[in-house]
C-alpha positions as CSV (number, residue, x, y, z in Angstrom):
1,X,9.7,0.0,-23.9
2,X,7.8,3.0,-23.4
3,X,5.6,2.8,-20.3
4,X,2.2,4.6,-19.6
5,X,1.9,5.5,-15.6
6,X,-2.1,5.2,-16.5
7,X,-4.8,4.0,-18.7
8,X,-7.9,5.9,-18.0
9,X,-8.4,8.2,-21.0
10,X,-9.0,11.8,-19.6
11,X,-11.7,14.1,-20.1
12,X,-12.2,14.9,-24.0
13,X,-9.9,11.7,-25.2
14,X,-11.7,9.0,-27.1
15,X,-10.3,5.9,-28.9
16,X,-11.1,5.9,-32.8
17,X,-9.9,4.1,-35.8
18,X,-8.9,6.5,-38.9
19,X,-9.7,5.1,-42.5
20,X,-6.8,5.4,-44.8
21,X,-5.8,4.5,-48.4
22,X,-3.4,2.1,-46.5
23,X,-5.6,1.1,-43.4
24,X,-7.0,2.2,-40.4
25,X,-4.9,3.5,-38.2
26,X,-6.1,3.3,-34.4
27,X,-5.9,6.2,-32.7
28,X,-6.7,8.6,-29.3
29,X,-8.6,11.2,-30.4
30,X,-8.0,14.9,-27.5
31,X,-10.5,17.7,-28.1
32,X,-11.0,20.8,-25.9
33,X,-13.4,20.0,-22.9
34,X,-14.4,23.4,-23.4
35,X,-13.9,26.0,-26.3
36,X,-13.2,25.6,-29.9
37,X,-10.5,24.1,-31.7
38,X,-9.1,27.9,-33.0
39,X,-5.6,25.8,-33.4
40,X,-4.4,23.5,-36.0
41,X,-4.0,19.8,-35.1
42,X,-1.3,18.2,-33.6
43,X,-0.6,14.3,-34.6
44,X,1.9,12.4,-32.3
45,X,3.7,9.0,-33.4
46,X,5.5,6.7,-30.8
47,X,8.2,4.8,-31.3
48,X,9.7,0.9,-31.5
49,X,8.0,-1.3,-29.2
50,X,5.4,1.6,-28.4
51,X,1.6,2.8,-29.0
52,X,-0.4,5.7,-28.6
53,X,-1.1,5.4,-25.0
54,X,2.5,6.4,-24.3
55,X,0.9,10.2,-25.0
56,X,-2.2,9.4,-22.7
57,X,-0.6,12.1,-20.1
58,X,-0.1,14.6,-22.5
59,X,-3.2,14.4,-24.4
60,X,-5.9,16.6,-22.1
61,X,-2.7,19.2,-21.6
62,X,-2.2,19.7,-25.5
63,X,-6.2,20.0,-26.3
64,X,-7.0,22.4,-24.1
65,X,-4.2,24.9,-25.7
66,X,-7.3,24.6,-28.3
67,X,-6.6,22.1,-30.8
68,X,-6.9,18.6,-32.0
69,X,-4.5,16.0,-31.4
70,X,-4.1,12.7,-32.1
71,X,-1.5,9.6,-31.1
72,X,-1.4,7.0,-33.0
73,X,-0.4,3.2,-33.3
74,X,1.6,3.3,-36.8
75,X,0.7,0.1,-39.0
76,X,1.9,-3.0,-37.4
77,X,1.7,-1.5,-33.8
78,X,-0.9,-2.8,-31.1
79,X,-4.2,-1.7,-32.4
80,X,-3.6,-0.7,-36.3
81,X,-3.6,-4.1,-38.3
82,X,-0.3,-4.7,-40.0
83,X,0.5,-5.2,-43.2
84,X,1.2,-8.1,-45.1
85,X,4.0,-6.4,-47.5
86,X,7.4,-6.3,-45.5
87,X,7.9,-2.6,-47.0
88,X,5.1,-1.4,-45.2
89,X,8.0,-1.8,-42.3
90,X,10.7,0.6,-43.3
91,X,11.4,4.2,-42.1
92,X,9.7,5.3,-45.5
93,X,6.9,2.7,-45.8
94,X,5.6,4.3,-42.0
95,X,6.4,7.8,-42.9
96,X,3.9,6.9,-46.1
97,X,1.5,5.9,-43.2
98,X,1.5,9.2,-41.6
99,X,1.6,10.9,-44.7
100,X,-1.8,8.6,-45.5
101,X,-3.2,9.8,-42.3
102,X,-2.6,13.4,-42.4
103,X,-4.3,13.6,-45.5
104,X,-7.1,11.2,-44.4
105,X,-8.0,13.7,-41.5
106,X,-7.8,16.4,-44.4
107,X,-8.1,19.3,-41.7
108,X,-4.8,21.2,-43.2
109,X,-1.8,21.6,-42.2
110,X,-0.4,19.8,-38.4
111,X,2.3,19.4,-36.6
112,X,4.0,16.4,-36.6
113,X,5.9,15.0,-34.1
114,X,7.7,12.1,-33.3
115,X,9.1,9.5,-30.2
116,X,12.4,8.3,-30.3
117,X,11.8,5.7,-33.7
118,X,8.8,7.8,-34.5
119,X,11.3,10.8,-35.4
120,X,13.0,8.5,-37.7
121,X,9.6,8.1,-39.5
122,X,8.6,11.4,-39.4
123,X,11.2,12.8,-40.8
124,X,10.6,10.6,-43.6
125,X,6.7,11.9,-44.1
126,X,8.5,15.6,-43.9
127,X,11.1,14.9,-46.7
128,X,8.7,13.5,-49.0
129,X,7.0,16.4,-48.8
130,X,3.6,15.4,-50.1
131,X,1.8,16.3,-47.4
132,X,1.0,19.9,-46.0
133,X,3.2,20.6,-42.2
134,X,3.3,23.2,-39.4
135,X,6.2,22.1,-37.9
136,X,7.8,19.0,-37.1
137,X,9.2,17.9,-33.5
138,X,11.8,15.5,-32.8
139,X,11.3,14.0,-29.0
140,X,14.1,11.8,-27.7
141,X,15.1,10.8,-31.2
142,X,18.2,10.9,-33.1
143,X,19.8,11.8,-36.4
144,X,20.6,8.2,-37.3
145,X,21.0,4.8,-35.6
146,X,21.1,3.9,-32.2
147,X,24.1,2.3,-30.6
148,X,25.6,0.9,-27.4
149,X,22.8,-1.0,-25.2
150,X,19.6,0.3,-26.7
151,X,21.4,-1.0,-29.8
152,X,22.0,-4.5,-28.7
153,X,18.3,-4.7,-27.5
154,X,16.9,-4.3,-30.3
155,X,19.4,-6.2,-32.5
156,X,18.3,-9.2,-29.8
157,X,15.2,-9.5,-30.4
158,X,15.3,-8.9,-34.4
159,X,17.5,-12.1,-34.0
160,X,14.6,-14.0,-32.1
161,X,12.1,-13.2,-34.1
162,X,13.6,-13.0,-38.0
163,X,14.0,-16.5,-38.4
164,X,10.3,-17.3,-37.1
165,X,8.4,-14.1,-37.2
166,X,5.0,-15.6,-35.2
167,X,2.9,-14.4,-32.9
168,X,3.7,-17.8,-30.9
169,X,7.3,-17.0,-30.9
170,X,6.4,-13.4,-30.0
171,X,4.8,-15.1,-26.6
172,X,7.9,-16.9,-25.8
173,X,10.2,-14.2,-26.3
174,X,7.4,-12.1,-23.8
175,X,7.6,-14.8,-21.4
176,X,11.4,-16.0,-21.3
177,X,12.8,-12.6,-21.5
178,X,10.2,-9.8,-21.1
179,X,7.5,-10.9,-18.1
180,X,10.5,-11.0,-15.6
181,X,11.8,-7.4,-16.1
182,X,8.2,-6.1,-16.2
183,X,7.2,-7.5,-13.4
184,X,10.0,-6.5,-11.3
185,X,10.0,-2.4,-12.5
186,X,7.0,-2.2,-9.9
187,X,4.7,-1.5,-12.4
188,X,0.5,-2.1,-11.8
189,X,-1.1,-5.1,-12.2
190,X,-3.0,-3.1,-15.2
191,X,-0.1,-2.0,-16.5
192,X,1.9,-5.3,-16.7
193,X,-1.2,-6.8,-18.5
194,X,-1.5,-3.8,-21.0
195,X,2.4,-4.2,-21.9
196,X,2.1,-8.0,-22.1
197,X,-1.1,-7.2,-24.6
198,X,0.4,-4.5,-26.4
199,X,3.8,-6.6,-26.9
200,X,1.9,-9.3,-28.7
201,X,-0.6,-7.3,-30.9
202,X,2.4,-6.3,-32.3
203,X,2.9,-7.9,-36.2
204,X,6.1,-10.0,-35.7
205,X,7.6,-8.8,-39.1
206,X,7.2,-5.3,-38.4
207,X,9.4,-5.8,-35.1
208,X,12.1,-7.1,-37.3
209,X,11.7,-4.9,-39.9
210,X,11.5,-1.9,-37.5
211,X,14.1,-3.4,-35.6
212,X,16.2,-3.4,-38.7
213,X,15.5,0.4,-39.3
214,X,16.2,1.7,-36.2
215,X,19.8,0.0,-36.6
216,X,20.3,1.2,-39.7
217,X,19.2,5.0,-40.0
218,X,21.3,7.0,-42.2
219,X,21.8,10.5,-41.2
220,X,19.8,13.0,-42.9
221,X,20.6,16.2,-40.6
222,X,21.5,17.7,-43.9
223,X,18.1,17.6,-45.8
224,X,16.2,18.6,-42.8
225,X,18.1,21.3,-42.4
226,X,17.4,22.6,-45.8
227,X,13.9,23.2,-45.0
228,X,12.4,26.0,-43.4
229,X,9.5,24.1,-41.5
230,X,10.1,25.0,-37.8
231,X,11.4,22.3,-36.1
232,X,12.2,21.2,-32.0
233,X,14.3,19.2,-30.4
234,X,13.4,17.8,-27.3
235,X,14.3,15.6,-24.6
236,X,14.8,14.5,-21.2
237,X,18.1,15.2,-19.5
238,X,18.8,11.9,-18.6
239,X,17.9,10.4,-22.0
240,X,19.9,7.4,-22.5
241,X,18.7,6.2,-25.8
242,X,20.3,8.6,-27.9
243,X,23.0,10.6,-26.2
244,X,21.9,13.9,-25.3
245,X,25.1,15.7,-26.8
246,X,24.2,13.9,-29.7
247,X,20.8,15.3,-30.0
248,X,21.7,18.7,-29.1
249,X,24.3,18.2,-31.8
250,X,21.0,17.2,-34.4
251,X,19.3,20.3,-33.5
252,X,22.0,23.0,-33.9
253,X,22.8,20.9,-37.5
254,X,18.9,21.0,-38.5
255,X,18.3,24.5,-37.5
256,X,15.6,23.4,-34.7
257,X,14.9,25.0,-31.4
258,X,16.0,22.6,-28.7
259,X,14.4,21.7,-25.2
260,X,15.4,19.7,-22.6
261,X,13.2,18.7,-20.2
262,X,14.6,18.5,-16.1
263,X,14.4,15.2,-14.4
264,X,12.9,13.2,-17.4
265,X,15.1,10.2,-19.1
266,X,13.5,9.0,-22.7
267,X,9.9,9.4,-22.2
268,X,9.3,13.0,-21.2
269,X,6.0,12.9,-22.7
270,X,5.4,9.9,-19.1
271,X,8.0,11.2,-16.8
272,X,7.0,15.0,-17.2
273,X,4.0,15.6,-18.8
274,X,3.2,19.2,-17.9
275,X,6.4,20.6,-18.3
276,X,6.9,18.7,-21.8
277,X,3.2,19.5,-23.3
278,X,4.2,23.4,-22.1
279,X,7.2,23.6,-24.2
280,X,5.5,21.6,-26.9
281,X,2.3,23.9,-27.0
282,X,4.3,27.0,-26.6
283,X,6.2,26.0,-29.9
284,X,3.2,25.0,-31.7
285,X,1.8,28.2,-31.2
286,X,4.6,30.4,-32.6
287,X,4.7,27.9,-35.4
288,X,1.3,29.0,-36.2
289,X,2.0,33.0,-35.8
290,X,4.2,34.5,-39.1
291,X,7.6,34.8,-38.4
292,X,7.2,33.1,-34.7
293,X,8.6,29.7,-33.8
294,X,9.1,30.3,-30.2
């Protein structure tokens, strides 16, 4: 799971809750502490097992480029109620989500990125095309399923929570097989107690369902590539979610840009903040000039 160093929200971040056609969606909210916002809005989405908070170190970087940005928890996840229809679940049920948002905040076109499963669902919201796009950014994800140990994590604990998908059996699955490992990463006292809470805000059947989507992913390098919405590829060097051949594979095959951030492993956006909302601000802005997407 993705893991926040820190939990104060910096200058200019507030928490809100976004009305949609399909629910609130809780959010952190990053304006400029100073200036305007001359810049279109950014909206970030995390991935399996994660929440906005995962972006709290990029958020204060980002606004003060000028704009407004957003991470949010998609339906299901920590703080945005979930769903009682299991579709709400899928890849395209949470790219509808975003979609829903995106037009809820109705300021015109954004960029769109997203985290490792987020990618998977944004790429969904981009292919529908019903909603208007700047650009879209792939971070640590992939062009379809993932494999190997990240694989058999998450087909573990679909398995332990299918059959009884309960918040109870949610808490025993935290503390027979989670708690340890937390624990033991040398993580804060806050922070344990945030991942704990975070963990079992989650809905139960949208970890399966999700669970199921990330194992599942088709690739759709293909249709992406057919569109001529600037898109970036980005990740840490040491990713080990997604190989990072593989994903420099995806980018050359969607006709993206492609970063790779020094040092960082699947969370860039917690392991190297600056250096990731640089490239990612840099990018937007070139999205935004004509013929730029530098």
């Amino acid at each position: 799971m993705s893991t926040p160093r820190f939990l104060d929200l910096p200058p200019g971040v507030r928490r809100i809750d976004v009305p949609t056609a399909l629910g609130p969606i809780a959010a952190l909210h990053a304006m400029p502490t100073a200036g305007g916002t001359d810049r279109q809005t950014a909206v970030l989405v995390p991935g399996y097992t994660g929440s906005k908070e995962d972006f709290i170190a990029l958020l204060q970087t980002l606004a003060q480029a000028g704009r407004s940005v957003l991470a949010i928890d998609m339906p299901g996840q920590y703080e945005s109620p979930g769903p009682a229809d299991p579709a709400s679940y899928t890849r395209e049920g949470l790219g509808r989500a975003v979609a829903e948002l995106v037009r809820a905040l109705d300021e015109g076109p954004v960029h769109l990125l997203g985290h490792s499963f987020g990618g998977l669902v944004t790429r969904e919201t981009v292919l529908a095309g019903d909603v208007p796009l700047l650009s879209l950014t792939l971070m640590s994800s992939g062009p379809s399923a993932i494999s190997g140990l990240p694989a058999a994590d998450a087909q573990r604990l679909k398995a332990a929570l299918e059959d009884s998908p309960t918040r109870d059996r949610l808490r025993r699955i935290w503390e027979e097989h989670l708690d340890r490992p937390a624990r033991s990463s040398g993580i804060s006292e806050e922070i344990h107690a945030f991942l704990r809470a975070r963990m079992l805000a989650n809905h139960p059947e949208g970890l399966v369902r999700m669970a199921g989507a990330l194992l599942d992913a088709p690739d759709r390098c293909a249709e992406l590539n057919r569109l001529t919405l600037p898109k970036l590829v980005i990740y840490g060097e040491n990713d080990d979610v997604w190989p990072t051949d593989v994903q420099a594979d995806m980018a050359r095959r969607i006709g993206a840009r492609r970063v790779v951030i020094p040092g960082a492993c699947h969370s860039p956006n917690v392991e190297a903040p600056e250096t990731t909302a640089s490239a990612l601000t840099r990018f937007w802005h070139g999205a935004e000039t004509p013929g730029r997407a530098d």
